[in-house]
DRENDO-652831 format. One record per residue (C-alpha): x, y, z. Coordinates in nm, 2 decimals, always signed. Example, Ala and Ser with C-alpha at 12.3 -4.5 7.8 and 13.67 -1.06 7.14 Angstrom:
residues 2
+--------+--------+--------+
|   east |  north |     up |
+--------+--------+--------+
|  +1.23 |  -0.45 |  +0.78 |
|  +1.37 |  -0.11 |  +0.71 |
+--------+--------+--------+
END
This chain:
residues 472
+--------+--------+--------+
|   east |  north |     up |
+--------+--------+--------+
|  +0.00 |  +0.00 |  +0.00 |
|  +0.13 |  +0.33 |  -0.12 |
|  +0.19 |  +0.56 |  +0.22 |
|  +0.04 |  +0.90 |  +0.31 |
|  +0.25 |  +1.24 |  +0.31 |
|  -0.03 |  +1.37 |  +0.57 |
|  -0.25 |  +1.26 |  +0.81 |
|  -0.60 |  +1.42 |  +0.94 |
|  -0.80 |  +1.29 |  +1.27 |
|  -1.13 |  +1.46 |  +1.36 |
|  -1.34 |  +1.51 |  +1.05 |
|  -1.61 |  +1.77 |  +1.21 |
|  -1.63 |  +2.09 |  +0.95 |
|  -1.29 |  +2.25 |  +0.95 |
|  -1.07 |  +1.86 |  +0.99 |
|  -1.30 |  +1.76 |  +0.67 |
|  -1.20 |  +2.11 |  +0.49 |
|  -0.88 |  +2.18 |  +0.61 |
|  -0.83 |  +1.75 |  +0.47 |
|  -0.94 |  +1.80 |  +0.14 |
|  -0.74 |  +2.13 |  +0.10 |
|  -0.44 |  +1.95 |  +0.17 |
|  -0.52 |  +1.69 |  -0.06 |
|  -0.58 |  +1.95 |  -0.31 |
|  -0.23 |  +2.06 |  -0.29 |
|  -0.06 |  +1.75 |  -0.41 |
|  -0.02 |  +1.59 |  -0.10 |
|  -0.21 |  +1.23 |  -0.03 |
|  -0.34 |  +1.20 |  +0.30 |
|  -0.50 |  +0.94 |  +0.58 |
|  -0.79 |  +1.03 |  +0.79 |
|  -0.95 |  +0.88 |  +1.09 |
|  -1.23 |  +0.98 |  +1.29 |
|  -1.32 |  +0.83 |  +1.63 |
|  -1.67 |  +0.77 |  +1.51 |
|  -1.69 |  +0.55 |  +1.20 |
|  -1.99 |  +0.66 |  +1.11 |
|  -1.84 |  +0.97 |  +0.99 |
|  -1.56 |  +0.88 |  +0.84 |
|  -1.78 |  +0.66 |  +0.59 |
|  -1.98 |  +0.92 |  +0.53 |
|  -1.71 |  +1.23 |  +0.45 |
|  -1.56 |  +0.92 |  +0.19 |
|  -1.93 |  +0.86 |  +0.05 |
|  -2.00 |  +1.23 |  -0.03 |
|  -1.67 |  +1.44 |  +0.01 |
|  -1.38 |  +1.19 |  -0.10 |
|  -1.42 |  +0.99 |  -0.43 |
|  -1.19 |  +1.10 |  -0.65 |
|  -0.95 |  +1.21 |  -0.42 |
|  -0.63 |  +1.10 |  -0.31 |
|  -0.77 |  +1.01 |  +0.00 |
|  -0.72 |  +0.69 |  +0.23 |
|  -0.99 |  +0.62 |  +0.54 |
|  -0.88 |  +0.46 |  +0.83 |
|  -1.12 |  +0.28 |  +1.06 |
|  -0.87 |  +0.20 |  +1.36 |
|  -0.58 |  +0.48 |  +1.49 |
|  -0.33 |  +0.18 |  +1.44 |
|  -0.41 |  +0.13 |  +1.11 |
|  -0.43 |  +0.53 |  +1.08 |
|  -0.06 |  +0.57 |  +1.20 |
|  +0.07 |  +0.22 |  +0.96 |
|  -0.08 |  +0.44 |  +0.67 |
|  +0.19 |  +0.72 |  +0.68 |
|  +0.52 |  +0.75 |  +0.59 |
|  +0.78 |  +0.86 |  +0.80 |
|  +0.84 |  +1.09 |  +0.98 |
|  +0.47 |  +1.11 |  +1.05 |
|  +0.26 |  +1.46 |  +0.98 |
|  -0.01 |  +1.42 |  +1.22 |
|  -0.30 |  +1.68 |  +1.26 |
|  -0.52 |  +1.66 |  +1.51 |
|  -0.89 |  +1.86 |  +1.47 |
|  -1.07 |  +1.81 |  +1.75 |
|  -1.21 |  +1.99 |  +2.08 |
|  -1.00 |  +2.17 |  +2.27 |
|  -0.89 |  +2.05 |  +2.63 |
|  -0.95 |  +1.69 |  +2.75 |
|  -0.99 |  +1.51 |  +2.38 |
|  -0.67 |  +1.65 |  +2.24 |
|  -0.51 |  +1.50 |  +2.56 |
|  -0.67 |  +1.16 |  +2.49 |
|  -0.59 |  +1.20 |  +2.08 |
|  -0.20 |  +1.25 |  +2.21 |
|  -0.21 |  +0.97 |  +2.49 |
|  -0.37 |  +0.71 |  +2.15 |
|  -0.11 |  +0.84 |  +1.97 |
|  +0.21 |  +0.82 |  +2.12 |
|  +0.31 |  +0.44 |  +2.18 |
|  +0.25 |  +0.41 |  +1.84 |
|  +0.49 |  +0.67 |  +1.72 |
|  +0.86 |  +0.68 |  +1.63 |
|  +1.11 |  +0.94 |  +1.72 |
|  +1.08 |  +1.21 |  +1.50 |
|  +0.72 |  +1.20 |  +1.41 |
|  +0.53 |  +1.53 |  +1.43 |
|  +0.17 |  +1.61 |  +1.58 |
|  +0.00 |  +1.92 |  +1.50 |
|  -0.29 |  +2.04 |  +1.71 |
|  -0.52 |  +2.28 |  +1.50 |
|  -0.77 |  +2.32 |  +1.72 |
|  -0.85 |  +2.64 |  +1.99 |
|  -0.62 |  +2.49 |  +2.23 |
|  -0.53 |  +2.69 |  +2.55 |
|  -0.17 |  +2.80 |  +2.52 |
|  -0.07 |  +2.69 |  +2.86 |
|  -0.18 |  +2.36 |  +2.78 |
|  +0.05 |  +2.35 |  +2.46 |
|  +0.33 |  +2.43 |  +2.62 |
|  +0.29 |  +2.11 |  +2.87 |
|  +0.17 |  +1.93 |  +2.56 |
|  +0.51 |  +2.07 |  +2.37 |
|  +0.76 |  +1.98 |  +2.67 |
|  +0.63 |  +1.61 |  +2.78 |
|  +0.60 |  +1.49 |  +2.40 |
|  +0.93 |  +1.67 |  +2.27 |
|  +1.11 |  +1.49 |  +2.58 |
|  +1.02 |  +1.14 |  +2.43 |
|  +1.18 |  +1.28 |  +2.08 |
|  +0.84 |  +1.33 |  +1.92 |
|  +0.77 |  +1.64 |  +1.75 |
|  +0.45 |  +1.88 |  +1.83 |
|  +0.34 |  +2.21 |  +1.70 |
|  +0.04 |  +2.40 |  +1.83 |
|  -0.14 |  +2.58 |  +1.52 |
|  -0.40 |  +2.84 |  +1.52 |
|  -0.61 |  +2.83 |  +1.20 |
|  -0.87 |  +3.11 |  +1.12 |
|  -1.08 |  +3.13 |  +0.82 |
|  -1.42 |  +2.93 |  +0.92 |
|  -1.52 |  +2.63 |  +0.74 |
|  -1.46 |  +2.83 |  +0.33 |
|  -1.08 |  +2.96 |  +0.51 |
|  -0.99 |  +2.57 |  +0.59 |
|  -1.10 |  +2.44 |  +0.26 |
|  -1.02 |  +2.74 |  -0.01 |
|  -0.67 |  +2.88 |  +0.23 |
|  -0.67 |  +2.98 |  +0.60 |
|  -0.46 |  +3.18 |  +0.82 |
|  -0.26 |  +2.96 |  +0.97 |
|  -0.04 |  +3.04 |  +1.32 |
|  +0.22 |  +2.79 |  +1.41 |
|  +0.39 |  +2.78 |  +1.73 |
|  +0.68 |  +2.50 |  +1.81 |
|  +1.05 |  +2.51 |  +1.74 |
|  +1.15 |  +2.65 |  +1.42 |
|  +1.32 |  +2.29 |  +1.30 |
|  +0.93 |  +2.16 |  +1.31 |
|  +0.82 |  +2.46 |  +1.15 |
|  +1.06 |  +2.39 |  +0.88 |
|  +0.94 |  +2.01 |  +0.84 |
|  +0.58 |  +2.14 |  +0.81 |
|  +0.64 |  +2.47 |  +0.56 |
|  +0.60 |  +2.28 |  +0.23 |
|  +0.26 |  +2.21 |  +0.35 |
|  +0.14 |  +2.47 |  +0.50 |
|  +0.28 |  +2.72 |  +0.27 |
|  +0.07 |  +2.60 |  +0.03 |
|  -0.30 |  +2.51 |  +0.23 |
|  -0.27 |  +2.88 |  +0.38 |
|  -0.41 |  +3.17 |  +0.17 |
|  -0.21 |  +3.33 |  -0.04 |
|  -0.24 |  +3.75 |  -0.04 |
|  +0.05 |  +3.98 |  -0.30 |
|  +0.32 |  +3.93 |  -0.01 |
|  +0.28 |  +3.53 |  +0.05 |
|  +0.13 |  +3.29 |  +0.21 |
|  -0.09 |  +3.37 |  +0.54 |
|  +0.16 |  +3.18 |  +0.79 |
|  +0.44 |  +3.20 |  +0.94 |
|  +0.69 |  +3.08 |  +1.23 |
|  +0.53 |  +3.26 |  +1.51 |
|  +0.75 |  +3.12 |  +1.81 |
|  +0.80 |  +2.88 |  +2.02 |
|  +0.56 |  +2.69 |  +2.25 |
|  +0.23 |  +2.80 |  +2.31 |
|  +0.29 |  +3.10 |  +2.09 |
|  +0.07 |  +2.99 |  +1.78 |
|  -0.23 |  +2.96 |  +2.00 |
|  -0.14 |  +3.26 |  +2.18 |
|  -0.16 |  +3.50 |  +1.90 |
|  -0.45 |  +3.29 |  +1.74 |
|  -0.63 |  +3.36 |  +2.08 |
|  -0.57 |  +3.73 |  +2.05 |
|  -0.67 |  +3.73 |  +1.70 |
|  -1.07 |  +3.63 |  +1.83 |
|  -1.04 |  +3.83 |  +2.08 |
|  -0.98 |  +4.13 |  +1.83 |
|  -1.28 |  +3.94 |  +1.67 |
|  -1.49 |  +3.94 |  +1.94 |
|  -1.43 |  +4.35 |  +1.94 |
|  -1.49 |  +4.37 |  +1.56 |
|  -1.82 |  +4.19 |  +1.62 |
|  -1.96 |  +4.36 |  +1.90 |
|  -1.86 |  +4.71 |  +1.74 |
|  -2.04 |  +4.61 |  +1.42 |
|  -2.35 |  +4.51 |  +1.60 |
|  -2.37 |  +4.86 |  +1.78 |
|  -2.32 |  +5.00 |  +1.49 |
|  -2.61 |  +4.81 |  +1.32 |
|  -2.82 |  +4.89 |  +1.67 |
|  -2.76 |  +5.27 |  +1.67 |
|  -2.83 |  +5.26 |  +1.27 |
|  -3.17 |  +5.05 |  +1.32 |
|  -3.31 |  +5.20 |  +1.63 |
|  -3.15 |  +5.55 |  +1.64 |
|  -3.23 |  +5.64 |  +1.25 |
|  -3.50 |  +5.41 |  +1.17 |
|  -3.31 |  +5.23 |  +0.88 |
|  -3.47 |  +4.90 |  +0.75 |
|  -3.25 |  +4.62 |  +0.64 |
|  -3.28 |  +4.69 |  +0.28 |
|  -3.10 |  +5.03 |  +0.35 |
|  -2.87 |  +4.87 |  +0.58 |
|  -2.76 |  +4.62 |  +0.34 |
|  -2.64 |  +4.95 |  +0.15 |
|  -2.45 |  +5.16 |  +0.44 |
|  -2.27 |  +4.82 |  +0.51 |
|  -2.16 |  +4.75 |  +0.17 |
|  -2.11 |  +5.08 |  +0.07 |
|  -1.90 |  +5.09 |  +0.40 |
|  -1.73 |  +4.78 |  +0.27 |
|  -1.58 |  +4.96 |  -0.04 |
|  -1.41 |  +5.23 |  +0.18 |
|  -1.04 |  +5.18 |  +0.26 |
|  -1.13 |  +5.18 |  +0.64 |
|  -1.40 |  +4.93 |  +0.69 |
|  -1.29 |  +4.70 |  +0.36 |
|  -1.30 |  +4.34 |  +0.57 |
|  -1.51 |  +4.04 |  +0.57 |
|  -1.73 |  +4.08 |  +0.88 |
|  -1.81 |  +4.41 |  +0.68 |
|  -1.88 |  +4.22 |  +0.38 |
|  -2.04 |  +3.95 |  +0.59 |
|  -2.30 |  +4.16 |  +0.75 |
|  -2.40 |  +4.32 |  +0.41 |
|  -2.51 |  +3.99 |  +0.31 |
|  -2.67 |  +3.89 |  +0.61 |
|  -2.95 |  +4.19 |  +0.58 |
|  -3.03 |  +4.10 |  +0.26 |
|  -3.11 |  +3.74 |  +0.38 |
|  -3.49 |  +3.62 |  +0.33 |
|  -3.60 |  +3.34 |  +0.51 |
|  -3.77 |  +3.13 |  +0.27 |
|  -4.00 |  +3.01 |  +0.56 |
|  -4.20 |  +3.31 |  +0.66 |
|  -4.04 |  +3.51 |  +0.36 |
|  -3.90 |  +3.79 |  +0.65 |
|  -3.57 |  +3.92 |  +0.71 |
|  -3.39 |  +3.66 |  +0.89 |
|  -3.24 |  +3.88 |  +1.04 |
|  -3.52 |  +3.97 |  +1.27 |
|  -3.62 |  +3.59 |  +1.35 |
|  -3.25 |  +3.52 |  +1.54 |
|  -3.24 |  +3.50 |  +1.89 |
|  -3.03 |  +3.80 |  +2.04 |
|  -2.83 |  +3.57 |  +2.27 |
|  -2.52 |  +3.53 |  +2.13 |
|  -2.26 |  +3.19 |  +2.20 |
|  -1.92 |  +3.17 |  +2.27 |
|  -1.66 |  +2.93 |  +2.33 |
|  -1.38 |  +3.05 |  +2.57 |
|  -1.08 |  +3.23 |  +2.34 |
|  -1.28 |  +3.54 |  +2.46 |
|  -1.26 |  +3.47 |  +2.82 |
|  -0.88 |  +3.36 |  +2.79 |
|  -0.80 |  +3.68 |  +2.65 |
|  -0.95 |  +3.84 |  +2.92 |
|  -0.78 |  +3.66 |  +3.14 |
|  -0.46 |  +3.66 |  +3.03 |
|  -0.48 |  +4.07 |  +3.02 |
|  -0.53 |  +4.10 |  +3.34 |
|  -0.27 |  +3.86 |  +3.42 |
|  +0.01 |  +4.04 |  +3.24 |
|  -0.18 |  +4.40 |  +3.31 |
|  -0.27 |  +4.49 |  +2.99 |
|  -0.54 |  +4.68 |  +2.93 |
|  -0.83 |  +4.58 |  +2.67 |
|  -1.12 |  +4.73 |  +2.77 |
|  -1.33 |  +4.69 |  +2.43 |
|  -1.29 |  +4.33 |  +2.37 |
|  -1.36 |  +4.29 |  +2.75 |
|  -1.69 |  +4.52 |  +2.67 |
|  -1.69 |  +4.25 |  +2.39 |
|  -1.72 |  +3.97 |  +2.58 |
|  -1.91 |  +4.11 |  +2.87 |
|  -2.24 |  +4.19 |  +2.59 |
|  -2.23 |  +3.82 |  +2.52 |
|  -2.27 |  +3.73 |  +2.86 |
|  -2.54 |  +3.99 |  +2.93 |
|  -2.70 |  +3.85 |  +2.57 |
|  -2.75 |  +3.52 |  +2.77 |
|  -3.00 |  +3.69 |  +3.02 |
|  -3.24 |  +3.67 |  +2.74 |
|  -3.59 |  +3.59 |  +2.99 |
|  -3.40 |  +3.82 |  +3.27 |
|  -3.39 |  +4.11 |  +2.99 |
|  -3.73 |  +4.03 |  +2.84 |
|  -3.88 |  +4.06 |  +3.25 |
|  -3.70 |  +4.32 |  +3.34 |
|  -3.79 |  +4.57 |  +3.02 |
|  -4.16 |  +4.56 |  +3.15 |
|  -4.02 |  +4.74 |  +3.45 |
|  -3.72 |  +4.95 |  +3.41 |
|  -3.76 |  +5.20 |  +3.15 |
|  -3.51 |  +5.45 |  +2.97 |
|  -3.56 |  +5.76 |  +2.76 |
|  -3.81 |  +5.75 |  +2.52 |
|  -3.66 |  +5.71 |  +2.16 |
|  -3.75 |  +6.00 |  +1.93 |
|  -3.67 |  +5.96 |  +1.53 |
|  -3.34 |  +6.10 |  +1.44 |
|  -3.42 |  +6.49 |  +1.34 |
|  -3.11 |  +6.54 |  +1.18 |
|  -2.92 |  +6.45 |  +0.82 |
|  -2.95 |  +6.09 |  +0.82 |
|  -2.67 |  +6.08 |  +0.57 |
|  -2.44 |  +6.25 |  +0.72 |
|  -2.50 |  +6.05 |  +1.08 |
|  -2.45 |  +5.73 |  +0.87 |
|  -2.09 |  +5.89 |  +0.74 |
|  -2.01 |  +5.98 |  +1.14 |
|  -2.15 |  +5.64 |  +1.27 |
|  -1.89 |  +5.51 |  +1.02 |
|  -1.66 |  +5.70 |  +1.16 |
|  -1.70 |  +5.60 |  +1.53 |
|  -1.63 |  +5.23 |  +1.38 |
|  -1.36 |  +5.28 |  +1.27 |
|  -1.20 |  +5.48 |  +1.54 |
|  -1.29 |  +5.22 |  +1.79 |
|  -1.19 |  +4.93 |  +1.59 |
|  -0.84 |  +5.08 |  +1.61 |
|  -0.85 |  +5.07 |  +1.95 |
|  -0.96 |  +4.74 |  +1.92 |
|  -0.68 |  +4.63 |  +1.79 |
|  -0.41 |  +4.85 |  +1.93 |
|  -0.53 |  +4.69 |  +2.27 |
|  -0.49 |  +4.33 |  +2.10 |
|  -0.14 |  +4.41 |  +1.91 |
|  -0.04 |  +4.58 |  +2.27 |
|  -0.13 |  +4.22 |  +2.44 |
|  +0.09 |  +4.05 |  +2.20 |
|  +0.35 |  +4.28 |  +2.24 |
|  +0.36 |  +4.21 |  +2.67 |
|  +0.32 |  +3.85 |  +2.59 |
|  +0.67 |  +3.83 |  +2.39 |
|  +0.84 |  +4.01 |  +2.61 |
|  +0.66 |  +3.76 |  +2.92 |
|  +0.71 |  +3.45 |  +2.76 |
|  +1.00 |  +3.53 |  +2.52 |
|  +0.83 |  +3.41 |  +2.18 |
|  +0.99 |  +3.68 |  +1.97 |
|  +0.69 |  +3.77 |  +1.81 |
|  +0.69 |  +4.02 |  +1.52 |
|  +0.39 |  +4.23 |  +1.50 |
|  +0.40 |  +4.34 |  +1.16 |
|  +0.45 |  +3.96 |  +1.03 |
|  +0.18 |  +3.88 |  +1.22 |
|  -0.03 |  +4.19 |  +1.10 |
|  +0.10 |  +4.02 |  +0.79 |
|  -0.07 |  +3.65 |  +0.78 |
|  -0.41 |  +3.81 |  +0.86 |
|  -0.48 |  +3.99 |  +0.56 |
|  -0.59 |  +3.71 |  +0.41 |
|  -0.79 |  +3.40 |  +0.52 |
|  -0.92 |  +3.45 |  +0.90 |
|  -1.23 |  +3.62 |  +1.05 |
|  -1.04 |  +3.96 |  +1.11 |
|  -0.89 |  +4.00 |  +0.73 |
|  -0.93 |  +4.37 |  +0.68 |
|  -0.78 |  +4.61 |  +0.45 |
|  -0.63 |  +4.85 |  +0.72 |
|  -0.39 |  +4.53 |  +0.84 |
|  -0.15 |  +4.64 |  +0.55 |
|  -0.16 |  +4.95 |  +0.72 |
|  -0.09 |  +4.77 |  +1.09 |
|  +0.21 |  +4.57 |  +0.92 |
|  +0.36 |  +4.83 |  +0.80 |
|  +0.34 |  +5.09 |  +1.14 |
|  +0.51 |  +4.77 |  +1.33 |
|  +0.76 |  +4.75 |  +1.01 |
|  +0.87 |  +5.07 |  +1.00 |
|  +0.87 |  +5.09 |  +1.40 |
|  +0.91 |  +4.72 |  +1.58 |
|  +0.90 |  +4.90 |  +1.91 |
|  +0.62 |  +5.12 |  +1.86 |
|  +0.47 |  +5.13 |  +2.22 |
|  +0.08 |  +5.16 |  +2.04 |
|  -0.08 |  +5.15 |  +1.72 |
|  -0.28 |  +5.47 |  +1.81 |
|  +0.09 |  +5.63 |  +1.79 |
|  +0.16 |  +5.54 |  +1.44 |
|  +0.17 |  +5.87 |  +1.21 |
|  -0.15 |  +5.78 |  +1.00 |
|  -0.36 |  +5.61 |  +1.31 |
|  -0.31 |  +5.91 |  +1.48 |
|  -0.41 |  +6.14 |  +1.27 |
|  -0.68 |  +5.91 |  +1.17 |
|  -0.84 |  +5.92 |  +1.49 |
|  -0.83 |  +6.28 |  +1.57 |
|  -0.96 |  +6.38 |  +1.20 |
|  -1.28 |  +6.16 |  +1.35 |
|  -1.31 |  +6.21 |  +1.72 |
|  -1.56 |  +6.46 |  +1.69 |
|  -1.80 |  +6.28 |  +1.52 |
|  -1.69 |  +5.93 |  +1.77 |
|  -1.80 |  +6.12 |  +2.07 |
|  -2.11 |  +6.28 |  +1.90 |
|  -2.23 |  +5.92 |  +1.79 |
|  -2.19 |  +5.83 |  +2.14 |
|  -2.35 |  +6.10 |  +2.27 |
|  -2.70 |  +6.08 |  +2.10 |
|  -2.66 |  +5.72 |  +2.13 |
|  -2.66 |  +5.76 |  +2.48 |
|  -2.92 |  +5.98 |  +2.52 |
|  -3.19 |  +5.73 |  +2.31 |
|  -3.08 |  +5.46 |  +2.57 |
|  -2.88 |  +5.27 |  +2.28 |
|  -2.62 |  +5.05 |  +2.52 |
|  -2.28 |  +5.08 |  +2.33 |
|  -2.04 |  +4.91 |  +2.54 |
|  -1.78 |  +4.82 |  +2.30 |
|  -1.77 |  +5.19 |  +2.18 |
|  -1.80 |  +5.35 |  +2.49 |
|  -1.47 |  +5.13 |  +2.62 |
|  -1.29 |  +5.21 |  +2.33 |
|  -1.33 |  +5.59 |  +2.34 |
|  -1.28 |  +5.57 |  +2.76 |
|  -0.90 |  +5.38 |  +2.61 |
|  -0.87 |  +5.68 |  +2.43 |
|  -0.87 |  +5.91 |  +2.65 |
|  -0.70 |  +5.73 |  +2.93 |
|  -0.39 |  +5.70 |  +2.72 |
|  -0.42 |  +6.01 |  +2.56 |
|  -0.41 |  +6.23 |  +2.88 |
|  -0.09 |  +6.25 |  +3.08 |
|  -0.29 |  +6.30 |  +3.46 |
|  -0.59 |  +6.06 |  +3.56 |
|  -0.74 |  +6.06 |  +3.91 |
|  -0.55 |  +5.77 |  +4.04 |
|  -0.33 |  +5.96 |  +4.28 |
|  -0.68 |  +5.96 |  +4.47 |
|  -0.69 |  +5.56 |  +4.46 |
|  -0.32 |  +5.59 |  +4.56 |
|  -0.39 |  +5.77 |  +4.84 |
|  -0.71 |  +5.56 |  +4.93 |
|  -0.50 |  +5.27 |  +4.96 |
|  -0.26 |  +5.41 |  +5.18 |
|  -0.49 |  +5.51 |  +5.39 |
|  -0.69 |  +5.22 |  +5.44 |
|  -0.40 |  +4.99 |  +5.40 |
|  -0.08 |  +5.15 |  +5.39 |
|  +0.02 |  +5.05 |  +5.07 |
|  +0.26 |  +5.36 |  +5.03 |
|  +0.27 |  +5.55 |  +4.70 |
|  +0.49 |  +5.75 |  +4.50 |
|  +0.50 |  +6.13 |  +4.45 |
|  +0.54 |  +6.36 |  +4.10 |
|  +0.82 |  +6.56 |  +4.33 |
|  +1.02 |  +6.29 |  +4.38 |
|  +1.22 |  +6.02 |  +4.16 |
|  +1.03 |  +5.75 |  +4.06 |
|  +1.05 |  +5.42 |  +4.29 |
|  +1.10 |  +5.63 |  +4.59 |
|  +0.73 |  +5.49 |  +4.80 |
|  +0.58 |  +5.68 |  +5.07 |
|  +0.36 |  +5.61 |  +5.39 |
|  +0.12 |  +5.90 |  +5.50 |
|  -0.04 |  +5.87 |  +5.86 |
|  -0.37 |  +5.98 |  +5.78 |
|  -0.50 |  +6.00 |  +6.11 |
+--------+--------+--------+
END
C-alpha cells in the first residue's frame, strides 16, 4: 500500500475542509475519525476521487503514513486532544510530528510541547482562522513549536494557507504556546470587531429608523471604503439581505439575540489582566455576550425599568451614517491597538519573539479579522518594531483625531436614546486614558494608603521612591 504524506484525525467541519485542501495541494493523506460513522460518510460524499485513504482504527491510521509522520489533530479543545495525544504516542517513532489545530489553551500546549518533545516526538500547536470556506479554499494559519518543526511542516502549510500579494498567510510565530497565543488574541480582536459592528447596526436601526434593505447598503457601501474593507463588513451586508424562505421575513429579525461563545474570549481576558494589559473593548466584547445570555431576565426586566423615550433622528440621516462610520472605525483601532499591545507584553513575558508586523502580515488574508487596514498595521510595526501603540503610528493618529468629533457625537446621542454601546464606549474611555498624561488615580493611591498603607509615589520625587502617610 502506497503511504500517506499527511494525516488528518477529527473530520467535524474544518478537519473535513482543512483535509481536502491539503489533498488539493498535491499531498495524499490518511484520515480517521473516532466515530466510523463519519468517516464513511465524508468518503461517501466528500472523498471519491481524491487522493484520499480512510482509516477505521488509529493503528491502522498511523501504519498508513510514511515517516516521519505529519499528524494533525482537529478536535475539541482540552481533555480530547489529551486523549488523541495519549492514543497516539506508543504508536509513534522518534521524529514523528503532531499538529494540534484546534482552539487549544496556550498553557496547555506548552505542557503538551515539553512532555512529547522529551520522548523525541515532534508537536506544533497551530492556530487556523478562516471558518469552514478559510480551511477548505486557504486559512490563516499560526504555528507555534521550534523553528526545526516549523521547517518540516512549511512545504505544506505554505501551500493550504491563503495566499495574499506578499505570501502565504503563515508564518513561524514562536516557540511553545505561541501559535495559540496569538491565534487567541486574533478572536479576541474578533470578538471586538463583532460587538462594534453590532452597535453600529443597533444605533443605525433603532436611532435612525433604517430597514434592512437600507442597511444592506451603508454596510456594503462601508465595505468599499479603505477603512472598513473586511469580511465581517462584507459578511453583515449579506446577512441583511437574507430572506428566510419560511415566513419570507428578514432573517435577520427571526435570530435569537443571545449570542454563543466558546472561551478564546474569556482567555484573553484573562490573560490581560494577568500580564496588566489593558483591553477594555474586547472585554466590553465579551461582557455583551454574557449579558445577551439573560435573554428571559432582559425580556422581565424591560416591562419594568424604562429609559428615555426614543424619538426619530431629526437630523441629516446621511451625514449620521458617514459619522456612525466613523465612530467604527476609530474604535476598531482601539480594538486592535489593545490586542497588538497584548501581544507585544506577551513576547516580552514568555519570550516568543513575536513580530507584530508579520503577524499583521498573515491576517490579511484567510481568518475572520482580514481587513484592508492590516496592510496599514504591518507596515506601522515594520517601519517601527518598538512602537509602544498602534494609536501612535503617524496615519492612526491622525486618523483618529480627524474623526473624534463625530466618535463622541455618535456616542452622545446614542446615549441619550438609551442605545447601550459598550464596546464603543470602552474604546473611546481607552482613548482618552492614554491620551491624557494625569488621571485621578493619585486619589486611589492615596485611598489605599490610607486604608491599607500600601505607600505611594509622588510627582516631586524620583520614581521608585514609596511613601507612607499617617492619615490620622
Amino acid at each position: 500500500m502506497t503511504k500517506r504524506s499527511f494525516g488528518v484525525i477529527g473530520l467535524a467541519v474544518m478537519g473535513e475542509n482543512l483535509a481536502l485542501n491539503v489533498e488539493s495541494r498535491g499531498f495524499p493523506i490518511a484520515v480517521y475519525n473516532r466515530t466510523a460513522a463519519k468517516t464513511e460518510t465524508f468518503m461517501a460524499e466528500r472523498a471519491p476521487g481524491k487522493d484520499i485513504k480512510a482509516a477505521y482504527s488509529i493503528e491502522e491510521f498511523v501504519q498508513s503514513l510514511e515517516r516521519p509522520r505529519q499528524i494533525l489533530v482537529m478536535v475539541k479543545a482540552g481533555q480530547p486532544v489529551d486523549a488523541v495525544i495519549q492514543e497516539l504516542k506508543p504508536l509513534l517513532e522518534k521524529g514523528d510530528m503532531i499538529i494540534d489545530g484546534g482552539n487549544s489553551l496556550y498553557e496547555d500546549t506548552e505542557r503538551r510541547t515539553q512532555e512529547l518533545e522529551a520522548t523525541g516526538l515532534g508537536f506544533m500547536g497551530m492556530g487556523v482562522s478562516g471558518g469552514e470556506e478559510g480551511a477548505l479554499l486557504g486559512p490563516s494559519l499560526m504555528p507555534g513549536g521550534t523553528q526545526s518543526a516549523y521547517h518540516e511542516l512549511e512545504p505544506i502549510l505554505t501551500k493550504i494557507a491563503a495566499q495574499v500579494d506578499d505570501g502565504p498567510c503563515v508564518t513561524y510565530i514562536g516557540p511553545g504556546g505561541a501559535g495559540h497565543y496569538v491565534k487567541m488574541v486574533h478572536n479576541g480582536i474578533e470578538y471586538g470587531d463583532m460587538q462594534l459592528i453590532a452597535e453600529a447596526y443597533d444605533i443605525l436601526k433603532n436611532v435612525l429608523g433604517l430597514s434592512n434593505p437600507e442597511l444592506h447598503e451603508v454596510f456594503s457601501q462601508w465595505n468599499q471604503t479603505e477603512e472598513l474593507n473586511s469580511f465581517l463588513i462584507e459578511i453583515t451586508a449579506d446577512i441583511f439581505k437574507y430572506v428566510d424562505p419560511e415566513t419570507d421575513k428578514h432573517l435577520i429579525d427571526l435570530i435569537l439575540d443571545s449570542a454563543g461563545q466558546k472561551g478564546t474570549g474569556r482567555w484573553t481576558v484573562v490573560t490581560s489582566l494577568e500580564l496588566g494589559v489593558s483591553i477594555p473593548t474586547i472585554y466590553a466584547a465579551v461582557n455583551a455576550r454574557v449579558m445577551s445570555a439573560y435573554k428571559e431576565e432582559r425580556v422581565a426586566a424591560s416591562k419594568q425599568l424604562t429609559g428615555p423615550a426614543v424619538e426619530k433622528y431629526q437630523g441629516d440621516v446621511g451625514a449620521f451614517v458617514d459619522k456612525v462610520r466613523d465612530a467604527l472605525y476609530c474604535s476598531k483601532m482601539c480594538s486592535y491597538a489593545q490586542g497588538m499591545a497584548l501581544l507585544s507584553k506577551a513576547s516580552q513575558e514568555f519570550n516568543y519573539g513575536l513580530n507584530l508586523g508579520e503577524i499583521a502580515r498573515i491576517w490579511k488574508g484567510g481568518c475572520i479579522i482580514r481587513a484592508a487596514f492590516l496592510d496599514k498595521i504591518k507596515s506601522a510595526f515594520n517601519e517601527n518594531p518598538g512602537l509602544p501603540n498602534l494609536l501612535l503610528a503617524p496615519e492612526f493618529k491622525q486618523s483618529i483625531l480627524d474623526r473624534q468629533q463625530a466618535w463622541r457625537e455618535v456616542l452622545m446621542i446614542s446615549n441619550q436614546q438609551g442605545i447601550a454601546i459598550p464596546a464603543f464606549s470602552s474604546s473611546l474611555d481607552y482613548f482618552d486614558s492614554y491620551r491624557r498624561d494625569r488621571l485621578p488615580q493619585n486619589l486611589t493611591q492615596a485611598q489605599r494608603d490610607y486604608f491599607g498603607a500600601h505607600t505611594y509615589e509622588r510627582i516631586d520625587k524620583p520614581r521608585g521612591e514609596f511613601f507612607h502617610t499617617d492619615w490620622f
